[in-house]
C-alpha positions as MATLAB code, in Angstrom:
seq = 'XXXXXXXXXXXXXXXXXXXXXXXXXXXXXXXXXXXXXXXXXXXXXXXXXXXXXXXXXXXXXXXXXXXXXXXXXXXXXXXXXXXXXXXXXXXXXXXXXXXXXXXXXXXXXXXXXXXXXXXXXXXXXXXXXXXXXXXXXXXXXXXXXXXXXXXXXXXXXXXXXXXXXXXXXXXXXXXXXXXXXXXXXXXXXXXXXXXXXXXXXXXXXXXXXXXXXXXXXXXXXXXXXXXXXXXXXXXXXXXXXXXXXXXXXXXXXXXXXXXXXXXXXXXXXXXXXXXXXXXXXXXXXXXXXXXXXXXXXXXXXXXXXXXXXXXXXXXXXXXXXXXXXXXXXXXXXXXXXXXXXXXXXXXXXXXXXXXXXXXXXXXXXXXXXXXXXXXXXXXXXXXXXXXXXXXXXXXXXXXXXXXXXXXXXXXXXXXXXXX';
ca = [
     154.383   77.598  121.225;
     154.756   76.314  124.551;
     153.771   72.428  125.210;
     152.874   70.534  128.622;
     152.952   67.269  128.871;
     150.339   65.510  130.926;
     148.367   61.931  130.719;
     145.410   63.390  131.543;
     143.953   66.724  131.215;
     140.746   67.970  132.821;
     138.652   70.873  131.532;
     137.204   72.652  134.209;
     137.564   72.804  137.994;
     133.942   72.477  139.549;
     132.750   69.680  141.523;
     132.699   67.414  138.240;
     136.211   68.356  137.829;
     137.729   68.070  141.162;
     135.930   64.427  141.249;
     137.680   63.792  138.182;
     140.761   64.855  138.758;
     141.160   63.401  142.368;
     140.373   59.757  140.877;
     142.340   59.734  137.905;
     145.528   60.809  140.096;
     144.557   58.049  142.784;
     144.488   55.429  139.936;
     148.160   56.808  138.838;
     148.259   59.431  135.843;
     149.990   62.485  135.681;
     147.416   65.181  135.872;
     146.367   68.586  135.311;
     143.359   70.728  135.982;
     142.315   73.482  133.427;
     140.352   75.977  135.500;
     139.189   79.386  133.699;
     137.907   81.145  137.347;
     140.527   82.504  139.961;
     139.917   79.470  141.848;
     138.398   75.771  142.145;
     134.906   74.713  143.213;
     132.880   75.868  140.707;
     129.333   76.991  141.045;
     129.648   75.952  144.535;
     131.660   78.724  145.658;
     128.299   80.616  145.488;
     126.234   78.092  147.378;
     126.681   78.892  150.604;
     123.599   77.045  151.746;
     123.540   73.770  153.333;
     122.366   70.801  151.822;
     124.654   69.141  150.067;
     126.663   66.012  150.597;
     123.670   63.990  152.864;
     124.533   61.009  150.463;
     128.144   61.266  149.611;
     129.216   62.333  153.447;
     126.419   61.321  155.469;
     126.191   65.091  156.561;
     124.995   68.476  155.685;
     127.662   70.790  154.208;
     127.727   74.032  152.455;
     129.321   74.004  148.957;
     132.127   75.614  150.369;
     132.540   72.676  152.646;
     131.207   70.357  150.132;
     134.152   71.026  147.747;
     136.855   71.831  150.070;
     136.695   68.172  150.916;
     138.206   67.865  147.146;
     140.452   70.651  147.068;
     142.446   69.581  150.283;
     142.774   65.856  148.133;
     144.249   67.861  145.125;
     146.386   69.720  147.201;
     147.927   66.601  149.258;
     148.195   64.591  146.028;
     150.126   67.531  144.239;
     147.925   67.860  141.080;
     148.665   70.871  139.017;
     145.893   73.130  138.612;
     146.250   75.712  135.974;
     144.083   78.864  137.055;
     143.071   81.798  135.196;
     142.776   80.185  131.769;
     140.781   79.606  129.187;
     140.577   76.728  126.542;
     139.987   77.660  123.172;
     139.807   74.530  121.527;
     140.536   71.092  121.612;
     141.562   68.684  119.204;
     140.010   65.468  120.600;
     141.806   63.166  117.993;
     145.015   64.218  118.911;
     144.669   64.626  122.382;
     145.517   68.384  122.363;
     144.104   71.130  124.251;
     144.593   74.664  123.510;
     144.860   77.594  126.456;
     145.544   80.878  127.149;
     146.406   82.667  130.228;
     148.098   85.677  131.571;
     150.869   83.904  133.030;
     151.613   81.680  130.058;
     150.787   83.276  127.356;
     149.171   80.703  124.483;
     149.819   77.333  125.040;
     148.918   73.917  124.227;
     148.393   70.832  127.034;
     148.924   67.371  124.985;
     147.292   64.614  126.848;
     146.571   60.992  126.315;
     143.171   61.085  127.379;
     140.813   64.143  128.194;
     137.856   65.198  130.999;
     135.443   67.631  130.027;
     133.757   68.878  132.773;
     132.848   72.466  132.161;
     129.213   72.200  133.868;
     126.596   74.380  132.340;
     124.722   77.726  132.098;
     121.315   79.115  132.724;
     119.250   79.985  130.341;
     118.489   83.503  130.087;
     115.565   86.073  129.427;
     116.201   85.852  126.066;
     115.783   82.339  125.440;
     112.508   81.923  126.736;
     111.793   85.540  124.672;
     109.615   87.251  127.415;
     108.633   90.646  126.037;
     108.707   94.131  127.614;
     111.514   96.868  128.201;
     115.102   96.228  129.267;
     115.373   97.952  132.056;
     118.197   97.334  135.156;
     116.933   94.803  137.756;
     116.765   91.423  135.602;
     119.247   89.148  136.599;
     119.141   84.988  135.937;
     119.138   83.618  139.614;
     122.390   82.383  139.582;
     123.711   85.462  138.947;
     121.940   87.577  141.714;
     123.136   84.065  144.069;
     126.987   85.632  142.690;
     126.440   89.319  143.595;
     124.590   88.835  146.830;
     126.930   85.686  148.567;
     130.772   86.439  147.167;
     130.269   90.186  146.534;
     127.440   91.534  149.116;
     125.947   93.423  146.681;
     121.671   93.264  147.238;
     119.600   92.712  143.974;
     116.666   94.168  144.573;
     113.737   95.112  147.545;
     110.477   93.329  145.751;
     111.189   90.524  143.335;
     109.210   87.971  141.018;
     110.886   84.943  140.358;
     110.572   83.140  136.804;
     110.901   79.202  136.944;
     110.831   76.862  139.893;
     114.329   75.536  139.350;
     116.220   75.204  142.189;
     118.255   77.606  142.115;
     115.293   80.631  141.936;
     113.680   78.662  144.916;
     116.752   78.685  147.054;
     117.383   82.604  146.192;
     113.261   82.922  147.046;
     114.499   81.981  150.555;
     118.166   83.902  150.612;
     116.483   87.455  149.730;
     113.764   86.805  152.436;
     116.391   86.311  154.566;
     118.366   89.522  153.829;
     115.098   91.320  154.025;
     113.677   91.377  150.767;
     109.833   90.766  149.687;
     109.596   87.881  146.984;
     106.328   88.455  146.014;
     105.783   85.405  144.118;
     107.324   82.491  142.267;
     106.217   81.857  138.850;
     106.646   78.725  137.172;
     104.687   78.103  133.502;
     104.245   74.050  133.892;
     101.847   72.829  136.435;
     104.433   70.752  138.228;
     107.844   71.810  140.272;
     110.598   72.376  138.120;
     112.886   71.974  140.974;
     113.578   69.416  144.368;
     110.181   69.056  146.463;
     112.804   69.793  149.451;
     113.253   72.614  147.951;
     109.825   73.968  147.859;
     108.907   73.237  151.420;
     112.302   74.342  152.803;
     112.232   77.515  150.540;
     109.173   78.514  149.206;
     106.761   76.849  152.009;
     108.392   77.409  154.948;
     108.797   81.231  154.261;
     105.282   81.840  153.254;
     105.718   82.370  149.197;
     103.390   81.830  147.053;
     103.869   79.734  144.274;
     101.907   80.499  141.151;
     101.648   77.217  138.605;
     100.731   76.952  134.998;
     101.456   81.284  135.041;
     103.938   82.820  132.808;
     105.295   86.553  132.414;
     103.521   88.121  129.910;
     105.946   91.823  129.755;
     108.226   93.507  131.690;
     107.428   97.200  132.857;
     109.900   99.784  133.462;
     112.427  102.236  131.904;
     115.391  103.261  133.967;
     114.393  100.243  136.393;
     111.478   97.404  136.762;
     108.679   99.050  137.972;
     106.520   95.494  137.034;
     105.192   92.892  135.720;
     102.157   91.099  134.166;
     100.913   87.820  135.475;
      98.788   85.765  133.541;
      97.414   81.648  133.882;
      98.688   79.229  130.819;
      96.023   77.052  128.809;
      97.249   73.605  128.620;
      99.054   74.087  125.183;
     100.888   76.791  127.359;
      99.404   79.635  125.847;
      99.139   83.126  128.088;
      95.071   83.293  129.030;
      95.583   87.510  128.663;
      92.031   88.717  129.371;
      92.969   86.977  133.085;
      96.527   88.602  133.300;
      97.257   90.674  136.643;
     100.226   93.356  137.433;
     102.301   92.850  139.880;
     104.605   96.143  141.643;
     108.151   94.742  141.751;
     111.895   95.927  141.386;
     113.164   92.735  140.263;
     113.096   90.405  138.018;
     114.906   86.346  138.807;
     115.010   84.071  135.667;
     115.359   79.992  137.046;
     114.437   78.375  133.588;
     116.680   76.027  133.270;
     120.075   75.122  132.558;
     122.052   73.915  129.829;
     125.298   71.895  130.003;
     128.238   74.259  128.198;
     128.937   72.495  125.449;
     130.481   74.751  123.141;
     134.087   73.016  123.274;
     132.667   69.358  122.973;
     130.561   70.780  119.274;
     133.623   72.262  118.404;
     135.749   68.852  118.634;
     132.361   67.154  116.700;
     131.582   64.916  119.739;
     128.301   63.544  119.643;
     125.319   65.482  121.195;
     122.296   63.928  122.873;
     119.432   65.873  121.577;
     117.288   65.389  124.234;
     119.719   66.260  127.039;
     121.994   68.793  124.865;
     125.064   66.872  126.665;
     127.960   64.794  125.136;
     126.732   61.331  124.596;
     128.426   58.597  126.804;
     128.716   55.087  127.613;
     128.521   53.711  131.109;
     132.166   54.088  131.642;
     131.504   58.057  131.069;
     133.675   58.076  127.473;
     132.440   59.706  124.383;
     131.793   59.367  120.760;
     135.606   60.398  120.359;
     137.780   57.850  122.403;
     140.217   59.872  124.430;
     137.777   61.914  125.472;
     135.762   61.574  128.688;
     132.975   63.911  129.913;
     131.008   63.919  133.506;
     128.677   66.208  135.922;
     126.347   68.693  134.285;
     128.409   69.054  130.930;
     127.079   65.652  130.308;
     123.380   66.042  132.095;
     122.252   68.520  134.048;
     122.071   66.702  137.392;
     119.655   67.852  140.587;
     122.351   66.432  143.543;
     126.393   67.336  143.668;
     126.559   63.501  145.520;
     125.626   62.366  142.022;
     128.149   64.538  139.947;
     131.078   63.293  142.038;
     130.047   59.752  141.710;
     129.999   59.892  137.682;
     133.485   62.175  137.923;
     135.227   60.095  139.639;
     134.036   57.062  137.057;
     135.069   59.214  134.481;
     138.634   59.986  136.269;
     139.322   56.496  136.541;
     138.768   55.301  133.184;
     140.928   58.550  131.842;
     143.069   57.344  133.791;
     142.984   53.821  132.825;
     143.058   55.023  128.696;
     145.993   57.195  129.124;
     148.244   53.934  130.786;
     147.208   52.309  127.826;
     145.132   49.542  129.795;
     142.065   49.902  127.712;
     140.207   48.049  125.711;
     137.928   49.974  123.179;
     134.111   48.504  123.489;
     132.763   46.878  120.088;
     128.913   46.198  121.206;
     126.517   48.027  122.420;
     122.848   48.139  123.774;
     121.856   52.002  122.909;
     119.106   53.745  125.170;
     116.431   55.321  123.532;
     113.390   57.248  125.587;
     110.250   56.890  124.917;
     106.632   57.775  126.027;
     107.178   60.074  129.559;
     111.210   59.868  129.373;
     112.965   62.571  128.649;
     116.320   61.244  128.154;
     118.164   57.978  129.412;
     122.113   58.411  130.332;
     124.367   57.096  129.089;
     122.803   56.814  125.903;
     124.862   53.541  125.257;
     126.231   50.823  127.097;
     129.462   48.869  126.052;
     129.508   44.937  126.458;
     130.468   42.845  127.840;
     130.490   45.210  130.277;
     133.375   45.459  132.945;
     131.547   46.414  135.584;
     128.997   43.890  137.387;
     126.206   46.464  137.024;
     125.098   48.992  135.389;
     123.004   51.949  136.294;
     120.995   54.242  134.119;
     119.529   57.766  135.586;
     116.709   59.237  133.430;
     114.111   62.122  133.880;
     110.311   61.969  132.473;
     108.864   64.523  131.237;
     105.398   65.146  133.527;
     105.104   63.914  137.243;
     103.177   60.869  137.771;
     102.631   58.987  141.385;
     102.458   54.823  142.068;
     104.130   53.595  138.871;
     106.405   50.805  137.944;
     109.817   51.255  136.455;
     110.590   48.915  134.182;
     113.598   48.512  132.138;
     112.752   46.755  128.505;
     115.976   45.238  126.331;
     114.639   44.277  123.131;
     111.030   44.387  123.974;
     111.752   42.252  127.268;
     111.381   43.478  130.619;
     114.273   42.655  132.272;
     113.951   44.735  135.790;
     111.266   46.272  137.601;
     111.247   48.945  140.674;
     108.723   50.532  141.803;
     108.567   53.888  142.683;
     105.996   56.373  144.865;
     106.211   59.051  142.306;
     108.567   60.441  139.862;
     108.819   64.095  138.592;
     110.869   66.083  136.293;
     112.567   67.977  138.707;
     113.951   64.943  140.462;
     116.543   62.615  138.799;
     115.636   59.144  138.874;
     117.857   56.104  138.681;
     117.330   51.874  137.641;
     120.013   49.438  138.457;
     120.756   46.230  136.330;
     123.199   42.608  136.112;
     125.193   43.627  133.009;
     124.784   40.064  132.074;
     121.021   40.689  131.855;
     121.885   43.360  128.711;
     122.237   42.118  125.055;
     123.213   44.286  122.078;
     120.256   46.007  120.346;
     117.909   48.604  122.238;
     117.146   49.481  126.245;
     114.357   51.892  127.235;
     112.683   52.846  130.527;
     109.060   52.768  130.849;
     107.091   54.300  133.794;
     103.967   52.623  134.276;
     100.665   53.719  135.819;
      99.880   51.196  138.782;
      96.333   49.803  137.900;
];
């Protein structure tokens, strides 16, 4: 079987990747870029909307534009990209990565150090087990944001969208735009799932209703959706069916979440965060097995591509960093554990002494709340506070601390009511 040699290898070729890729290159490894699509960029080569890169660039690109500023850097730095194939498995101890492609048949790629960055998936129909018929016309929203922006092809002519992730809410506005009715948005919590920009820009601005705390109770149709039913949740979530409603519609959008693609990273028995369903990391974006890196969505699913870049690119440079053999492996720790309203805390541990001055931890919580405090407790001390107009679980949030504030034990967030 055929071998490459490489010091780093990284697994997958979306924004997390390209990040990755660009920085470990810049900071002087030999490096090549597994990609299983025709061509880089990821889920981005979809998003044709602006709306991305207002932190990163100081300007509003399109996800074309947005990750064309990363494949011009591979390009002019001469990275080898290898297109068209698949990894089947990885063997994280050894530092070996097996592919397959058309052009080359089987092979392995045998790196010192590895990037996963394979993003994630949405969840489907079947996971949040909505009953009814199978008929055509039910898509997941990313899906219908593929067939309508790279292939032209129109979804539907009266659609109900499922969730409030971001993704439904920017196709909301996309098919109203190509002259479609969305007849409502229908999201079971009774909070956004999504970006509040989102809502205005998407949902508000074009006049769609959104319906909270209502779930899908069936799906009508045989051939096609001819329907659905509506109905409120009690607060335990629960359909309320003597108050369901039908609804006329030809389509059916699923935005109910996403999960990072994780498959690969089991398979190598890396640790899992539970609570995100992401490899676990440190702050210098390395996981439970040491040659192995992981950034972007495979690790959390993130809400802005600004902050994907900025974790690849740590990740990248620290691949880059174990594979020249200038590394030293961490021996303490202060592990993050969430609590109360926090859904997860990443990275879920945090080597010292740490090499960096500072370290940042992002976190979500798990119901909106509005005037709270932020404070970040080592060992049952508060050691930083930020304050914060409201937080939500569509919205990532972030708390900056002095590393030499940290000492080995426990670190949690709390988000406090103001009195």
């Amino acid at each position: 079987m055929n071998i490459m040699y490489h010091d780093v290898a990284v697994i997958g070729g979306g924004p997390a990747g390209l990040a990755a890729a660009v920085a470990a290159k810049k900071n002087g490894a030999d490096v090549v870029l597994i990609e299983r699509d025709s061509a880089l960029g990821g889920i981005l080569q979809q998003c044709i909307h602006p709306g991305f890169g207002l932190i990163r660039f100081q300007e509003e690109l399109t996800g074309p534009e947005y990750y064309t500023r990363f494949t011009d850097q591979v390009s002019a730095l001469g990275i080898e990209t290898l297109l068209n194939t698949t990894v089947l498995e990885m063997d994280a101890e050894k530092g070996s990565v097996l592919c397959v492609s058309k052009e080359n048949g089987m092979f392995t790629v045998q790196a010192k150090s590895i990037v996963l960055a394979m993003g994630c998936r949405e969840r489907t129909r079947a996971q949040i087990a909505v009953p009814g018929s199978r008929p055509s016309g039910i898509f997941t929203a990313g899906a219908a944001q593929r067939l309508i922006n790279r292939q032209n092809i129109m979804v539907g002519k009266k659609i109900v969208i499922v969730g409030s992730g971001d993704i439904g809410m920017i196709m909301a506005r996309r098919l109203t735009l190509e002259g479609a009715e969305v007849v409502m948005v229908v999201e079971l919590m009774p909070y956004l799932a999504g970006l509040t920009r989102n809502r205005v820009q998407c949902l508000d601005d074009f006049s769609i209703p959104l319906k909270l705390a209502h779930t899908i109770t069936r799906i009508e149709g045989e051939s096609r959706v001819t329907g659905v039913y509506v109905a409120p949740v009690s607060e335990d979530r629960k359909p309320i069916i003597d108050q369901e409603f039908y609804v006329p519609c030809d389509t059916v959008l699923f935005s109910v979440g996403l999960i990072p693609e994780n498959e690969l990273t089991r398979q190598a028995q890396i640790e899992i965060c539970p609570r995100s369903n992401g490899a676990k990391v440190n702050q210098y974006m390395q996981t439970s097995a040491s040659k192995v890196f992981a950034c972007g969505n495979v690790v959390h699913v993130n809400d802005l591509v600004d902050n994907v870049s900025a974790e690849s690119e740590r990740a990248g440079r620290n691949a880059a960093l174990y594979a020249k053999g200038e590394w030293t492996e961490p021996k303490e720790f202060v592990y993050s554990r969430a609590k109360d309203n926090v859904r997860y805390i990443c990275p879920q541990m945090t080597a010292l002494p740490s090499k960096d001055p500072s370290v940042t931890l992002f976190f979500r919580v798990l119901e909106p709340a509005t005037d709270v405090t932020l404070q970040l407790v080592n060992n049952d001390k508060v050691i930083r506070t930020q304050k914060a107009i409201r937080v939500n679980p569509g919205e990532m949030n972030s708390i900056t601390v002095p590393a030499d504030l940290l000492s080995p034990g426990e670190l949690t967030v709390k988000v406090v009511k103001e009195a």
